[in-house]
C-alpha positions as CSV (number, residue, x, y, z in Angstrom):
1,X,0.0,0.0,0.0
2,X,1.0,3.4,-0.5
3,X,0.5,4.3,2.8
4,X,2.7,1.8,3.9
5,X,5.8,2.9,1.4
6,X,5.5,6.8,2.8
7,X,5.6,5.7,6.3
8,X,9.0,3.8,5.6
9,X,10.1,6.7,3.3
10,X,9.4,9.3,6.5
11,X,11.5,7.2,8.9
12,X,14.3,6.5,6.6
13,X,14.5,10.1,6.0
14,X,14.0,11.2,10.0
15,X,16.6,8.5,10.7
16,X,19.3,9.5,8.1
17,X,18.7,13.4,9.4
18,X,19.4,12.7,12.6
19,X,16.0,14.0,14.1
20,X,14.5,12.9,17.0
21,X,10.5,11.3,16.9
22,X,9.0,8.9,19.1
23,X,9.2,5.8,17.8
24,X,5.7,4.2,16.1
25,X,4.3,7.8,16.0
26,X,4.8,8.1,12.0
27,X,0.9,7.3,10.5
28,X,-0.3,8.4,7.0
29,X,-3.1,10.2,7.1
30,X,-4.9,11.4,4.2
31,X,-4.5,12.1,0.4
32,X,-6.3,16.3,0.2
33,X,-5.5,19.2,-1.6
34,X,-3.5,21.7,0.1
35,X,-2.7,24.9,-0.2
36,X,0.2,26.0,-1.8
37,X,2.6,29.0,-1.0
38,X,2.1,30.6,-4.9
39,X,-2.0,29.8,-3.3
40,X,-2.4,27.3,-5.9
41,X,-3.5,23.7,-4.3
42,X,-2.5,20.6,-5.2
43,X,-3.3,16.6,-4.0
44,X,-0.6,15.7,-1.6
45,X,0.0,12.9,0.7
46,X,0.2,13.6,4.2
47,X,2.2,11.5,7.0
48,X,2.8,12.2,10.4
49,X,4.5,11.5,13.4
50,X,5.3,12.9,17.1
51,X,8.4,14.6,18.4
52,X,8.8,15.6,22.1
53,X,9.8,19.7,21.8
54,X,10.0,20.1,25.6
55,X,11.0,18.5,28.6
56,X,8.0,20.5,30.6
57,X,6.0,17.4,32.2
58,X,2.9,19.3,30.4
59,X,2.6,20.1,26.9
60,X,6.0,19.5,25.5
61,X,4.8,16.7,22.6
62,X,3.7,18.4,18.8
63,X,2.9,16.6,15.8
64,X,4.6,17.2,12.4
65,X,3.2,16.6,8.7
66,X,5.1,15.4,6.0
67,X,3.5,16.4,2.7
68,X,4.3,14.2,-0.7
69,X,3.2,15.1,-4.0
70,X,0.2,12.6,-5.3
71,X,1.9,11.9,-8.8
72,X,5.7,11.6,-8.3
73,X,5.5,10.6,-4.4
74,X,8.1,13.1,-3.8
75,X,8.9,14.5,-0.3
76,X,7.8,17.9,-0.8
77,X,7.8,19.9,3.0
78,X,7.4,19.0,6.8
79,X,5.3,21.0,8.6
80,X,5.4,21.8,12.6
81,X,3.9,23.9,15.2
82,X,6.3,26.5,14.1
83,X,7.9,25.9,11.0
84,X,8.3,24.8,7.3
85,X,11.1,22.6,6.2
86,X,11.0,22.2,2.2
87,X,12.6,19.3,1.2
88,X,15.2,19.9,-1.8
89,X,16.1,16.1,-2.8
């Protein structure tokens, strides 16, 4: 399945970046059409997964999106609470 593939493609690419996520947080979620920054939208593939951001006992967890494109599959951006990371690969 497709959703299987992205979820191995987002943890191969967390794991060769060095980035810390909590282990069996990464889920696909959804083929929609999302806005784009030129305010065009396009079908993209969304994945996401958990990182801890704090080490407050309260409210120190935030989820992240991955976005792929529908056609090509390709890693597009990540999205988190407070930032944008466009992937250039």
């Amino acid at each position: 399945m497709i959703g299987q593939e992205l979820v191995l493609r987002v943890k191969d690419y967390l794991e060769r970046k060095e980035k810390k996520y909590y282990p069996n947080s990464i889920e696909y979620v959804t083929l929609r059409s999302i806005k784009q920054r030129d305010g065009s939208f396009k079908k993209m593939h969304l994945v996401s997964y958990m990182v801890s951001i704090s080490s407050q006992q309260y409210g120190g967890d935030a989820f992240y999106t991955v976005a792929f494109d529908e056609k090509t599959l390709k890693m597009e951006f990540i999205l988190g609470p407070q930032s944008l990371e466009v992937i250039e690969e």
